[in-house]
N, C-alpha and C positions, 0 to 999 in steps of 0.2 A: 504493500500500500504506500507505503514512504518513498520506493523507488519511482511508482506512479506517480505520485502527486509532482517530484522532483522532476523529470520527465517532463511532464504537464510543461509544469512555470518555465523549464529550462526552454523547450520546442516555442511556447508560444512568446519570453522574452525574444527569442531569435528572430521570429520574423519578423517583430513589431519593429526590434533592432536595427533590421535591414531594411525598413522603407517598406515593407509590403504592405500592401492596402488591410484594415483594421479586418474586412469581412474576409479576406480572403488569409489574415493569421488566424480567423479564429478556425476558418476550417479546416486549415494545414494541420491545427495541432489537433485538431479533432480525428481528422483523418490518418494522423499520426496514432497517437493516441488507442483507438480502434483495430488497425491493422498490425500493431504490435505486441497489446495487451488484452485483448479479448479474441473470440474466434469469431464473430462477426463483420460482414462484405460491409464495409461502410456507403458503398454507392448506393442502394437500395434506400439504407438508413440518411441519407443525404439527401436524396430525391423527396423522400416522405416529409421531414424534417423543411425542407425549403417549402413546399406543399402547404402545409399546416401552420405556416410563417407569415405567409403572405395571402392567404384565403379571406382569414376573418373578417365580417364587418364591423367590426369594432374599430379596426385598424384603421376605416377609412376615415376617420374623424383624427388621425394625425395631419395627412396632406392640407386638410383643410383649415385646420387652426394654425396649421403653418403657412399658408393663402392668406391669410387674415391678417396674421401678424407682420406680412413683407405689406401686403397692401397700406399698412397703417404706417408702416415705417417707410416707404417709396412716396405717397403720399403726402409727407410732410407733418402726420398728425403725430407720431410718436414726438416729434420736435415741440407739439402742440404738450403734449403731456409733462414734458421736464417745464417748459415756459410754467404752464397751471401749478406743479407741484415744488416749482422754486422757490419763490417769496416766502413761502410758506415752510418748506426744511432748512433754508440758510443758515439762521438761529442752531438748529440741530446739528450734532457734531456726527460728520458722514457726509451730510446734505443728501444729495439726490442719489446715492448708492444705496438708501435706503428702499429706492423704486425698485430695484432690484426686488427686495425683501417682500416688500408690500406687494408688490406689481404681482412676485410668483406666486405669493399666498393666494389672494383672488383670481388668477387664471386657473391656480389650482384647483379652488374649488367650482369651476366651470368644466374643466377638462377632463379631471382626474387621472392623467396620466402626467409621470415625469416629465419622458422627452419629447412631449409637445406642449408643457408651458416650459423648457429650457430652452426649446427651439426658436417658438412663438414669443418669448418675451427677450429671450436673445437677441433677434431680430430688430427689436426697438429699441433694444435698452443700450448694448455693446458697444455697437459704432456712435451713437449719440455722447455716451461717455467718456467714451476717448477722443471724441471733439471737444469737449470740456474741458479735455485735462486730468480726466479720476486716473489713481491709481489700475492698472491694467489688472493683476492680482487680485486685487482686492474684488474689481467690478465682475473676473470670471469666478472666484471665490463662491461671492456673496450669490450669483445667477444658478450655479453647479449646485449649491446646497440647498438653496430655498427649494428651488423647484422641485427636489425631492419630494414636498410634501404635497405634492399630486399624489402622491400612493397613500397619505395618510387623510387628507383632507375631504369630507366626503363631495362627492362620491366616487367611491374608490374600488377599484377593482381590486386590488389585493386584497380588501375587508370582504369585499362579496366572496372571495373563493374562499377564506377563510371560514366564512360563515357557512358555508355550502358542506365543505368537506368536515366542519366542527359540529353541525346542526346547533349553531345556535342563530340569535334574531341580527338579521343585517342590518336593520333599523337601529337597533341598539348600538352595535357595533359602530355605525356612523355615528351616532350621536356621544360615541366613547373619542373617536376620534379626534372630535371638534376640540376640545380643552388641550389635549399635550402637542396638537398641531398648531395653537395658538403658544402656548407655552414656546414652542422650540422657534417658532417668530419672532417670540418677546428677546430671548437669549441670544439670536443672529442679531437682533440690531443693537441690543446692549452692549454686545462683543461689537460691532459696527460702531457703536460714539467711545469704546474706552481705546478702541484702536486707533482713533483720529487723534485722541489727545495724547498716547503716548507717543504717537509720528510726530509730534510737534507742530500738526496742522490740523486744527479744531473741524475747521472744515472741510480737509481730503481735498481740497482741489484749488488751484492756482487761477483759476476763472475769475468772474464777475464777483464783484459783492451788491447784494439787494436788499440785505437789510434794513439800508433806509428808504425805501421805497413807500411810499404813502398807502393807505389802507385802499383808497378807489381804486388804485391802480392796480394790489393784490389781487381784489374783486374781481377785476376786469381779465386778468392772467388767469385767475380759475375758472372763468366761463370758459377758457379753453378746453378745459378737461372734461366740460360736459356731453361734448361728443363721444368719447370714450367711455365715461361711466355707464353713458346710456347704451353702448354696446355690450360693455359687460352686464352691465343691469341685463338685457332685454335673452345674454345670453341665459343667466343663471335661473331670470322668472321663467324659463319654457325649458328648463331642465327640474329644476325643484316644483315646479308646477303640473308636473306631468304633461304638459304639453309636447314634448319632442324627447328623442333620446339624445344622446351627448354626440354621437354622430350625425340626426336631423340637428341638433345646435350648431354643429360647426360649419354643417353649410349654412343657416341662417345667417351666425356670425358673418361668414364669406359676403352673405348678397348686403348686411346691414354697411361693410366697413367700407365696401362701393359705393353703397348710397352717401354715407357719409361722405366718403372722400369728393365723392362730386359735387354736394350741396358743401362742402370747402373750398372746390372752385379747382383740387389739385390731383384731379384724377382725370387721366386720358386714354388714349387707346396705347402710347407707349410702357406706359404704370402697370396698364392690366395684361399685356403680354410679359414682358418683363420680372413682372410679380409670381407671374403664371409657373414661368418657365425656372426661376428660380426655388419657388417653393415643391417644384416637380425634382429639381437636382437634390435638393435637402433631405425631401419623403423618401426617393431611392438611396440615398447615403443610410439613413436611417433603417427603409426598410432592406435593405440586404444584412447591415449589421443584424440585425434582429434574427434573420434565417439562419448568420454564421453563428449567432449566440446562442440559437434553438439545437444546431447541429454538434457545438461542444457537450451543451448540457445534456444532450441524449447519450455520448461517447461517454461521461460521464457517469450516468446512470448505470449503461452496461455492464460500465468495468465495475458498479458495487462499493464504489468508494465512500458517495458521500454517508450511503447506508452503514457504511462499516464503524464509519467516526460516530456517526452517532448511534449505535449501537454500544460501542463502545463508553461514551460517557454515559448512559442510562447504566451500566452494567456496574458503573462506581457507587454506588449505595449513600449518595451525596445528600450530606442536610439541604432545606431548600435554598436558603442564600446560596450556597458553594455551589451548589446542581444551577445555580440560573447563572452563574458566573462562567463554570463550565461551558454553559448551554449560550454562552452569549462568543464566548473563544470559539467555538464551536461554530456560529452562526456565520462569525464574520469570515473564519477560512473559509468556507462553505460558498459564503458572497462574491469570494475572488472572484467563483469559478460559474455561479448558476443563476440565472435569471432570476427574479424574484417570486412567480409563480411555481416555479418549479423547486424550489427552498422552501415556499411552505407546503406544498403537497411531501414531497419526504419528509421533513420532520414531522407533518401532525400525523402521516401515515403508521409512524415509528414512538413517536416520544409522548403523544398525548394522554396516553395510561400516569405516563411518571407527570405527567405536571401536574394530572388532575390529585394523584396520590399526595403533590408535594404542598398541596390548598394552593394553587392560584386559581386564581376565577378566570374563567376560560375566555370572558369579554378582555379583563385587560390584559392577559397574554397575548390576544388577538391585537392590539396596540402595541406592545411592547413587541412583537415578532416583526409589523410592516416598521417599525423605527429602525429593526435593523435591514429589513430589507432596504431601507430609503438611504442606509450607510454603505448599503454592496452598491449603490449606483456612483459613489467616489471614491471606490475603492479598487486599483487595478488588481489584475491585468484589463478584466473586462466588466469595469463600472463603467455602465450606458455612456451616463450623464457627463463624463470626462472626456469621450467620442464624438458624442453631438457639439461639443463646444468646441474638440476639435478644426470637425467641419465647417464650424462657424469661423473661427478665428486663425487657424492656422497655425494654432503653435503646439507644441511639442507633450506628449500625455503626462510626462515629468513634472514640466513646468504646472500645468493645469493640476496636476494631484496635489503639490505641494500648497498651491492656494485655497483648496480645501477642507488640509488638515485639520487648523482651527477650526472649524465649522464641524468636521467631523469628531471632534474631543466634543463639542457642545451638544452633539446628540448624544454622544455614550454619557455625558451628564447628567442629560433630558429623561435617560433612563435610568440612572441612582436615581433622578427624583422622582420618574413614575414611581419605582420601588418602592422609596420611603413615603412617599403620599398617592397611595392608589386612586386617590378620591377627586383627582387630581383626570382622572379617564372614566371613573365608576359614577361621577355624580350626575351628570347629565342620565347617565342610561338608568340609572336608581331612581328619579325623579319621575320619567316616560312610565316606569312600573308602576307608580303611585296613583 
């Protein structure tokens, strides 16, 4: 098993090493992997795996919020959004990297997927900030982490499988979500103003000062962001309303951000090809990584490995602290390697006897399991969310992980404090029982 896993890291550092494209490392080492250590033809398992990757309709609600989100930022409105939310963070130490924070909290809970509010708010946020002047690090940092809480923030598709394969209420689960998904919001931007003062610059950026800008004229700057609010608004009422699913949303969002942009005056026939064609190269970058990621994670599977580890810590006779500290080492190796649906169907398939034995309430273990799955997405070899910013940005998967180390210590915090205050993800869904 040790040899395997070494194997693993060592094949797929190589290619990444060598400039090979992310989709085609991940299924080198797959296809490594398979043809080495197990007796199965991986071409069969490749062809399926690619199949079952790119079918769903689920999926098509990524292309489309990333349409949405080039459109707002081609057309001039993301520029619209930092104007609105300026005057108003100046005073705040960060300022506007705080969009970041805020901006993925609420896409999140429109979307509920990672990497389409990382992509989609990327979009907006990245290049506008480095026309500013923000710290680069900090602004892929702050984008890479937030957006993680697409998976916790409802509505969430890792709570739904959860809740499927655990039989308990998805209702409740969502509503367990909401408080430590806020919690870990509050902690990125905290960790965002104690960062700006210990850099020596209160406000992160070398730009404009607005501070003293007069109250009418604030006023006047935030009517900008009305446009925007009322997209998202209009996405999240015909999603929590039952009116549409998160995929009829994401094309709505699509036809709202044209209308917008054209009653702005800055939307053409150049914007919407343009828009088009870019958010098309984005979706394919995206979607092939996801097929290459599907086809490690089955190589994976095969060989029996991730089952072994965690067989193996169940089989420690561990008090409950120790068993969840174990079970959280355990997770995060675990995240290098497998997508986040597929992490929690093995372990609850495996370990769910031992947690119910060890009294956690199976709601907020269901929270405490997607915080770590939301920590394998900045976590290499192959955390998502370090790939789509990649693509976005161009830089290097080193550079990008390093920037969201900090942010990554704040979730493993997020979670001592679930621990020591459960109540903290239990009160909301205790209260829905009443």
């Amino acid at each position: 098993m040790l040899i395997l896993s070494l194997a693993t890291i060592a094949t797929l550092a190589f290619l990444l090493g060598s400039g090979v494209w992310i989709a085609f490392s991940l299924i080198g080492t797959a296809w490594v992997v398979l043809t080495f250590f197990s007796p199965f033809d991986p071409g069969p398992i490749l062809a399926s795996d690619f199949w079952g990757a790119s079918y769903g309709w689920d999926l098509t609600a990524l292309p489309m919020f990333i349409w949405m989100g080039d459109i707002l930022f081609r057309s001039g409105l993301a520029d619209n959004m930092f104007r609105g939310l300026s005057p108003w963070l100046n005073r705040l130490p960060g300022r506007l990297l705080h969009t970041n924070i805020i901006g993925s909290g609420m896409f999140a809970a429109v979307c509920g997927s990672s990497a389409a509010t990382c992509a989609t708010v990327g979009k907006m946020t990245l290049p506008e900030l480095e026309r500013r002047g923000y710290d680069s690090n900090m602004a892929i940092g702050t984008l890479a982490s937030a957006s993680t809480l697409g998976l916790l923030i409802p509505p969430s598709i890792m709570l739904i499988v959860y809740g499927v394969v655990t039989e308990q209420s998805i209702s409740r689960l969502f509503m367990a979500g909401v408080g430590p998904g806020l919690m870990i919001l509050a902690l990125f931007m905290a960790y965002l103003i104690l960062w700006s003062w210990l850099s020596g610059n209160p406000r992160g950026v070398t730009g404009q000062d607005e501070s003293g800008m007069p109250l009418r004229q604030k006023l006047r700057q935030t009517l900008e962001l009305v446009p925007i609010l009322l997209l998202i608004g209009g996405i999240i009422v015909t999603i929590y309303g039952g009116l549409a699913s998160p995929t009829e949303a994401a094309a709505i969002g699509v036809v709202l951000s044209i209308l917008i942009a054209r009653w702005n005056g800055s939307f053409n026939r150049t914007i919407f090809s343009e828009s088009l064609f870019a958010a098309i190269r984005t979706s394919c970058m995206i979607a092939f990584i996801i097929a290459g990621a599907s086809f490690l994670t089955s190589a994976m599977g095969f060989t029996q490995v991730p089952m072994q580890l965690a067989r193996a810590i169940g089989e420690l006779g561990l008090p409950p602290a120790m068993f969840l500290i174990a079970l959280t080492l355990l997770l995060l190796v675990m995240g290098c390697f497998l997508d986040g649906i597929s992490l929690i169907l093995l372990i609850t398939a495996i370990i769910m006897p031992l947690v119910t034995a060890a009294g956690f309430d199976l709601i907020w273990f269901g929270v405490y399991l997607v915080i770590l799955v939301e920590m394998s997405q900045i976590t290499p070899p192959v955390g998502f969310n370090l790939f789509v910013i990649q693509g976005l940005t161009g830089k290097d998967i080193m550079t990008i992980t390093k920037a969201t180390i900090p942010f990554f210590l704040l979730m493993l915090f997020a979670i001592v404090l679930l621990y020591l205050f459960p109540q903290i993800a239990l009160y909301l869904p205790q209260t829905m029982s009443r």
